[in-house]
Backbone as numpy.savetxt, mean C-alpha at the origin, in Angstrom:
# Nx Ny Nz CAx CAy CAz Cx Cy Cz
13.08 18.93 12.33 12.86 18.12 11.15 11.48 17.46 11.24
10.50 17.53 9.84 9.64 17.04 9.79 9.46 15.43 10.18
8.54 14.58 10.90 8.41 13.35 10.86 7.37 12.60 10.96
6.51 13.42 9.74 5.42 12.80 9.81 5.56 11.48 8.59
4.63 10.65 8.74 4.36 9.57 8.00 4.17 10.03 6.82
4.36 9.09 5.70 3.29 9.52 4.40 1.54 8.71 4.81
0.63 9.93 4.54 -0.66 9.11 4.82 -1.90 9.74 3.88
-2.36 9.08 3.22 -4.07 9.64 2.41 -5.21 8.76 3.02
-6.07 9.34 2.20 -7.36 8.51 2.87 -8.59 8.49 1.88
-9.04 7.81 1.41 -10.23 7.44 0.44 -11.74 7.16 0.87
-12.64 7.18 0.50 -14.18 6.80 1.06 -14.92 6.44 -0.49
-15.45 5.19 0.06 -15.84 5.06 -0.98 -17.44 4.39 -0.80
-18.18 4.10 -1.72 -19.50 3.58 -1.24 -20.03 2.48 -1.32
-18.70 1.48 -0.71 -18.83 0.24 -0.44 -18.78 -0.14 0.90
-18.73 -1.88 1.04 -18.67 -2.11 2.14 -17.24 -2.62 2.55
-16.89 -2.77 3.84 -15.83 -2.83 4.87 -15.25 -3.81 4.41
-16.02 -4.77 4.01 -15.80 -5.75 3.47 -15.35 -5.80 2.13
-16.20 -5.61 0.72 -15.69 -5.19 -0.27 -14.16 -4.40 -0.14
-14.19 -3.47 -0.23 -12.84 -2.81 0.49 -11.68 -3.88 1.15
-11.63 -4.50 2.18 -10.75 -5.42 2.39 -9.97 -6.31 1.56
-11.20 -6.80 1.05 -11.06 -7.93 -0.39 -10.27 -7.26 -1.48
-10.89 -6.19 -1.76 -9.73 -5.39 -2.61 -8.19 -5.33 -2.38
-8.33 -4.31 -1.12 -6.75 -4.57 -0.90 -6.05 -5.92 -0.59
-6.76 -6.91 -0.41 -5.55 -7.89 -0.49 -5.68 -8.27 -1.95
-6.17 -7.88 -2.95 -5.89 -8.27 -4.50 -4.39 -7.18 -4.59
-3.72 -7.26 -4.51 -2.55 -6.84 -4.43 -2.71 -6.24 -5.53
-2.03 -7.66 -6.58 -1.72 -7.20 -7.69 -2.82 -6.56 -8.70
-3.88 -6.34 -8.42 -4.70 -5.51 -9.54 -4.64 -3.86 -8.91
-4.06 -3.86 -7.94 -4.10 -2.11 -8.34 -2.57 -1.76 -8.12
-1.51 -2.79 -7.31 -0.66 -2.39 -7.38 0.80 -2.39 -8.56
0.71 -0.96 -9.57 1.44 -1.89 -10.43 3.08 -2.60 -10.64
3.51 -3.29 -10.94 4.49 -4.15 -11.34 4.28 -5.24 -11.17
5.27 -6.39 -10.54 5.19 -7.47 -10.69 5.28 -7.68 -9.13
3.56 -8.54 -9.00 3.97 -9.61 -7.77 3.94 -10.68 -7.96
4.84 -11.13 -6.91 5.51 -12.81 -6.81 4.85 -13.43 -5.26
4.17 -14.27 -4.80 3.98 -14.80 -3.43 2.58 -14.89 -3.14
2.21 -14.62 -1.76 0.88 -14.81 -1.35 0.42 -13.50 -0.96
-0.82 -12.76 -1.24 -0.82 -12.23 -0.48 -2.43 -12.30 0.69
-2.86 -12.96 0.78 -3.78 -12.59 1.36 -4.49 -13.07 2.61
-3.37 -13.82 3.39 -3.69 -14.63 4.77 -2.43 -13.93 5.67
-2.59 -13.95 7.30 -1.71 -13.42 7.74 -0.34 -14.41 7.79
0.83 -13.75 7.68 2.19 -14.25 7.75 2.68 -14.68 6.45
2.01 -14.57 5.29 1.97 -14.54 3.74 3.48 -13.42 3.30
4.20 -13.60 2.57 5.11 -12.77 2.15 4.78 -13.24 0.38
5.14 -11.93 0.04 5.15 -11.62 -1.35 6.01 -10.18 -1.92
6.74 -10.07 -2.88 7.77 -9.32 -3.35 7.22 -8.39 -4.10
7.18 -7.08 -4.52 7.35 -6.62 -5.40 8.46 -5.46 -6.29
8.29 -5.91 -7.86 9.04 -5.37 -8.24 8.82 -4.34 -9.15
9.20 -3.33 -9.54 9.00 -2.46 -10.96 10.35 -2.32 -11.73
10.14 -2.99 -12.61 11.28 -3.09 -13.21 12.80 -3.34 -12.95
13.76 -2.82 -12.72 14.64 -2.55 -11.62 14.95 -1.28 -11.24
14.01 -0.59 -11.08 13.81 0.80 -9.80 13.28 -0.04 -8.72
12.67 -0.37 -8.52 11.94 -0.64 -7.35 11.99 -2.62 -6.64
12.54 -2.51 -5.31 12.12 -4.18 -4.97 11.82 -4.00 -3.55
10.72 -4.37 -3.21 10.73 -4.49 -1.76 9.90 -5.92 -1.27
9.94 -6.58 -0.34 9.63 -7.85 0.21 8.45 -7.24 1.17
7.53 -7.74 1.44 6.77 -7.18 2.07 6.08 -8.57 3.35
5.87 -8.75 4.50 5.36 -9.98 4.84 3.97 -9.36 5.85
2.75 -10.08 5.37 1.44 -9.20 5.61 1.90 -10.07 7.40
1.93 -8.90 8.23 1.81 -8.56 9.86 0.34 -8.92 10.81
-1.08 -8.51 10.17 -2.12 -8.38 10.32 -2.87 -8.30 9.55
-3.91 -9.06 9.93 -5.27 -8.82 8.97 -6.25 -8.98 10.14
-7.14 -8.02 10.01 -8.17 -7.73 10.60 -9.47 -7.41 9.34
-10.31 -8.35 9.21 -11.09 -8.52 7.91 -11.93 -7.78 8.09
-12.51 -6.86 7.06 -12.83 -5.51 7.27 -12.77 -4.52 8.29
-11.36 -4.85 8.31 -10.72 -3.26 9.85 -9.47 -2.88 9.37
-8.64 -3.80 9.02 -7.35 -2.96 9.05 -6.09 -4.62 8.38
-5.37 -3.88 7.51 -4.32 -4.73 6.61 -2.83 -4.07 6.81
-2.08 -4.47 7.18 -0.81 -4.38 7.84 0.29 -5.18 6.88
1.20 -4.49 6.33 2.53 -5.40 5.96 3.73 -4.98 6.45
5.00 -5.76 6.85 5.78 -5.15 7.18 6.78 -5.40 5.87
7.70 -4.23 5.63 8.53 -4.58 5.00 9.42 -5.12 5.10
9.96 -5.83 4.80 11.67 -7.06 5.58 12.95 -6.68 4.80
12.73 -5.99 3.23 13.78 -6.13 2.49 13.47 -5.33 1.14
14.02 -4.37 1.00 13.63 -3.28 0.00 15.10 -3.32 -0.64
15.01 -2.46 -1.75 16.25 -2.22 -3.07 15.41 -1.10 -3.83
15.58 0.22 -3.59 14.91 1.40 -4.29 16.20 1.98 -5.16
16.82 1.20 -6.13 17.83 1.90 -6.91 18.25 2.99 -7.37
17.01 3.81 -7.27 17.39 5.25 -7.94 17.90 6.38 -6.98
18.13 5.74 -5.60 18.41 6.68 -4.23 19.77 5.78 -3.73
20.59 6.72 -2.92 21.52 6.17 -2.00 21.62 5.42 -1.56
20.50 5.73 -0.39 20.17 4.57 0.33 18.88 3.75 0.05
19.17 3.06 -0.63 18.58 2.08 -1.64 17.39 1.19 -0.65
17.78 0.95 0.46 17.34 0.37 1.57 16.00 1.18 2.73
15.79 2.52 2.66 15.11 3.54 2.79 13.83 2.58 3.08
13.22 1.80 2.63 11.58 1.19 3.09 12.08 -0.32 4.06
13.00 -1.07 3.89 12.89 -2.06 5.40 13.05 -1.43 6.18
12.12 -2.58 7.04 11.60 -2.14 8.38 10.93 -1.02 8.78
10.17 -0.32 7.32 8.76 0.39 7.52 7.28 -0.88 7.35
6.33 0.19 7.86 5.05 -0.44 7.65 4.20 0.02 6.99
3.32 -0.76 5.99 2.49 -0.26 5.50 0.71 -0.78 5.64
0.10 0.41 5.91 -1.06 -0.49 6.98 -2.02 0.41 6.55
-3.89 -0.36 6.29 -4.82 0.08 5.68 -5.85 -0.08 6.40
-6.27 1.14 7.26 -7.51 1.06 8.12 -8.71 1.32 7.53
-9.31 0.38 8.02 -10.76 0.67 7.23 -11.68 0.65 8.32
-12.88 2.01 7.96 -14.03 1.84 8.93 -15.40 2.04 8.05
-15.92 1.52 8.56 -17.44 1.86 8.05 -18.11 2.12 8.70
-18.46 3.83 8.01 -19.99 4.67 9.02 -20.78 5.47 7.92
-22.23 4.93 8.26 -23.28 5.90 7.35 -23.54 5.03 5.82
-23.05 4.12 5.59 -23.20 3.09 4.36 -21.69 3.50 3.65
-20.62 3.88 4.27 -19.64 4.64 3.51 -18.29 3.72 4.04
-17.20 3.48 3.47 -16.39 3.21 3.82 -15.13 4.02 3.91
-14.48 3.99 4.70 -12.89 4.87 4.56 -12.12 4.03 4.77
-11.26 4.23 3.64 -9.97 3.88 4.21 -8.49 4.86 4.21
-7.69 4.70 5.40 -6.70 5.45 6.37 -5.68 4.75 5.49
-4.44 4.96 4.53 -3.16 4.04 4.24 -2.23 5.19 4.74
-1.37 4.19 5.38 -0.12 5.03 6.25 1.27 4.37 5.75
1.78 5.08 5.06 3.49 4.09 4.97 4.28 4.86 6.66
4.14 4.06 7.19 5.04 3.92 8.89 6.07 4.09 8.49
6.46 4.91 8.64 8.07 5.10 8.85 8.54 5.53 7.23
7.71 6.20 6.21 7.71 6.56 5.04 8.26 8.38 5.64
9.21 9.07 5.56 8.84 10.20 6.31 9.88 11.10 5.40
9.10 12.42 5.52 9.73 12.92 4.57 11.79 13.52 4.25
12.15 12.63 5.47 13.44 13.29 5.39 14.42 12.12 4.64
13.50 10.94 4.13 14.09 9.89 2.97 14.25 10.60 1.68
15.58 9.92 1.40 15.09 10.59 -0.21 14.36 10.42 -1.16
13.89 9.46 -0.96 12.57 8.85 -1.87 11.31 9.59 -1.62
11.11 10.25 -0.65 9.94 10.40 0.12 8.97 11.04 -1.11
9.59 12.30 -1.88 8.60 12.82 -2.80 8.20 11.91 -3.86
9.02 11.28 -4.13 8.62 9.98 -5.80 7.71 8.95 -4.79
7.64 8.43 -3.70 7.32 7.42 -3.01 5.86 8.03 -2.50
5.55 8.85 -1.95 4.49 10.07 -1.83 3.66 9.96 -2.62
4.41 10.80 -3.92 3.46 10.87 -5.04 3.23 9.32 -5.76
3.82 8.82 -5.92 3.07 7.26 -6.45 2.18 6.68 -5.34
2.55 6.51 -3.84 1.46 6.18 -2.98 -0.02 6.54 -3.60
0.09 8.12 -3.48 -0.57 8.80 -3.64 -1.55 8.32 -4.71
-1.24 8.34 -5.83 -2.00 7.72 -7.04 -2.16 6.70 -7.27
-1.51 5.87 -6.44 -2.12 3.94 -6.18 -3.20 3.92 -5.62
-3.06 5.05 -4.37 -4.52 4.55 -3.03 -5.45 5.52 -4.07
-5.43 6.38 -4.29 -6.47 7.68 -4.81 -7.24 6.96 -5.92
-6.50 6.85 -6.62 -6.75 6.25 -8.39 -6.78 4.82 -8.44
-5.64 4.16 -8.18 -5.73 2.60 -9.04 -6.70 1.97 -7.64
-6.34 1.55 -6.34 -7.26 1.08 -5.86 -8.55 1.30 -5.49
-8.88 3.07 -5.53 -9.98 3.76 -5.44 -10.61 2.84 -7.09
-10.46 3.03 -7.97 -11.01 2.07 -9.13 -11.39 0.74 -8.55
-10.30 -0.07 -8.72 -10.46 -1.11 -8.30 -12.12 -1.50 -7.26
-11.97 -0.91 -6.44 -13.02 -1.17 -5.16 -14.39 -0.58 -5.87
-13.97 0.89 -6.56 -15.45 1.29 -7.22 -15.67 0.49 -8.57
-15.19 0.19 -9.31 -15.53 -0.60 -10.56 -15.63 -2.08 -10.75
-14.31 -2.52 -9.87 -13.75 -3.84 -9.97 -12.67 -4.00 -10.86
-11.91 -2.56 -11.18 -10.79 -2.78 -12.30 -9.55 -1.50 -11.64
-8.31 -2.22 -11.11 -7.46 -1.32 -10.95 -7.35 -0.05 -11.91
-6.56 0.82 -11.95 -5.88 1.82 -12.88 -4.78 2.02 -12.93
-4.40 1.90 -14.45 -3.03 2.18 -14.84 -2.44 3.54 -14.44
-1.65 3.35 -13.44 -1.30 5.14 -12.90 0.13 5.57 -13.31
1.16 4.57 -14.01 2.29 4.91 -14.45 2.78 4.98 -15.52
């Protein structure tokens, strides 16, 4: 059985910094509704989409322009069995800067494909980091990806 992570990776032509700052704007690229803090370590904040989606998230690490860490504490993915499928995964955003370029590494830990969510959870990852926060960092304006 497969067990790899879900993971993409973006570069963009900012700095380590810029980039950081972004991802802790949560809510402009991520869409639904957030509730809490997010942008100091030990900060918890919720999000929801409608009622498909709830997960609690409490930021683990911050390393300011290196790497953004949340753990999840408490998920409710309604449209699957096991509804519960994301607590006690991680979701964590490495960033490096080489050559005037930035990358960033997003890994959902423990996102793996033998969940049942994994393909809907995948593919929306997918078009949050690619599209809405890839915007975000290059323009200064998330994207509507749903």
């Amino acid at each position: 059985m497969e067990t790899a992570n879900f993971t993409t990776t973006i570069e963009v032509d900012k700095s380590a910094k810029e980039v950081f700052d972004a991802i802790n704007k949560v809510s402009e690229w991520w869409q639904g509704e957030i509730t809490g803090l997010t942008a100091a370590s030990g900060n918890e904040f919720d999000y929801r989409m409608k009622d498909i989606h709830f997960s609690k998230q409490k930021i683990a690490e911050l390393i300011p322009g290196k790497k953004v860490v949340w753990h999840v504490t408490d998920s409710n993915l309604s449209s699957f069995s096991d509804t519960g499928e994301w607590t006690g995964t991680k979701i964590i955003f490495e960033i490096e800067e080489t050559g005037g370029r930035t990358k960033v590494r997003f890994t959902h830990l423990g996102l793996v494909p033998a969940f049942q969510c994994y393909s809907n959870c995948s593919r929306a990852w997918g078009a949050l980091i690619r599209e809405s926060l890839f915007s975000l960092i290059t323009t200064g304006k998330g994207k509507n990806v749903f």
